[in-house]
C-alpha positions as CSV (number, residue, x, y, z in Angstrom):
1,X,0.0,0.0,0.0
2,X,1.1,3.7,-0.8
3,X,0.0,6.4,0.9
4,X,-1.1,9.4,-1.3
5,X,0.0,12.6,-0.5
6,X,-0.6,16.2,-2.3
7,X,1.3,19.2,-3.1
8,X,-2.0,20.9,-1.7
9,X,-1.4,19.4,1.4
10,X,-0.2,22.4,3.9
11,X,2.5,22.1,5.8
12,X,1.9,25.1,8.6
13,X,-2.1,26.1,9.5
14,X,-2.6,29.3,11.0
15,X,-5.8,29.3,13.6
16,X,-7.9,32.2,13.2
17,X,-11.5,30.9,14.0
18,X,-13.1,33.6,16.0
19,X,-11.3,36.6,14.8
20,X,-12.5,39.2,12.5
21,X,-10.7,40.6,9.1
22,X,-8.1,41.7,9.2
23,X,-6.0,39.3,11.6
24,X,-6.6,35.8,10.2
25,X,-4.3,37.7,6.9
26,X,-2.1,39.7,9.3
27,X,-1.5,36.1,10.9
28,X,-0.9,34.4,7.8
29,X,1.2,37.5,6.4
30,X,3.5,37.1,10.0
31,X,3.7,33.1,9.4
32,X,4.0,32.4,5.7
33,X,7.8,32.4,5.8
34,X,7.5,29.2,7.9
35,X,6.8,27.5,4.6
36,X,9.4,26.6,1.9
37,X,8.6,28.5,-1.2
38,X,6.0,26.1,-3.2
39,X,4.9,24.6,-0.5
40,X,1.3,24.9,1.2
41,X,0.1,26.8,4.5
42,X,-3.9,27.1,5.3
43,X,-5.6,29.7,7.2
44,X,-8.9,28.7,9.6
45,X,-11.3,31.1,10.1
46,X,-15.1,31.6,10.4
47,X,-15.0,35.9,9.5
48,X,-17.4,35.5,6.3
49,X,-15.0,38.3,4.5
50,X,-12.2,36.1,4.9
51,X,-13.6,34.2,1.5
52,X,-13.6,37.0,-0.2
53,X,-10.6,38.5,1.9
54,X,-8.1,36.0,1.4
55,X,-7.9,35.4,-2.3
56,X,-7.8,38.8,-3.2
57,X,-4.9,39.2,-0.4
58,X,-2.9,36.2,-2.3
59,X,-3.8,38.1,-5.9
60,X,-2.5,41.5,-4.2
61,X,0.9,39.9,-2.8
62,X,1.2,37.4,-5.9
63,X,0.9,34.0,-4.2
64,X,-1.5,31.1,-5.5
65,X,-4.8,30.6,-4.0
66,X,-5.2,26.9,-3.8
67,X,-8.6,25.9,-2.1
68,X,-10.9,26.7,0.7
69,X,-12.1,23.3,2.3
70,X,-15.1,23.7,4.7
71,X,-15.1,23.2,7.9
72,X,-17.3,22.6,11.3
73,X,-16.8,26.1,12.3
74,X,-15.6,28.1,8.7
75,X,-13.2,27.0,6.6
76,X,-9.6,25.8,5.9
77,X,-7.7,28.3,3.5
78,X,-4.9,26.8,1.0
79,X,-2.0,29.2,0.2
80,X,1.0,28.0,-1.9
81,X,3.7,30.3,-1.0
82,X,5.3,31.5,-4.6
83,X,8.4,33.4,-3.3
């Protein structure tokens, strides 16, 4: 058996449930250089701007918005860190 793993698997995730916009991206922002370029760190957070919010931030600052994966409480944000 092999396990499958993904490039879109992050390797850092930043905890932001409960906070408003703009601290789950000033968190993210402050901890992104934890990952290797190419690699994958999410964001949590429940803030309903943060969809909106978040993708525009990684279109500003040029990295790639991978996914945003639902969760109990918000949702799981996928950045791949491009430099």
């Amino acid at each position: 058996m092999s396990e499958r793993t993904t490039p879109e698997q992050p390797q850092v995730t930043v905890e932001a449930v409960g906070l408003k916009c703009p601290i789950p991206i000033i968190r993210l922002a402050a901890r992104l250089h934890e990952v290797p370029i190419g690699s994958v760190i999410a964001v949590t957070a429940d803030d309903p701007a943060a969809s909106a919010d978040i993708p525009s931030w990684c279109r500003m600052k040029m990295h790639e918005f991978v996914a945003e994966r639902p969760l109990a409480r918000g949702s799981a944000f996928h950045i791949r860190r491009m430099y």
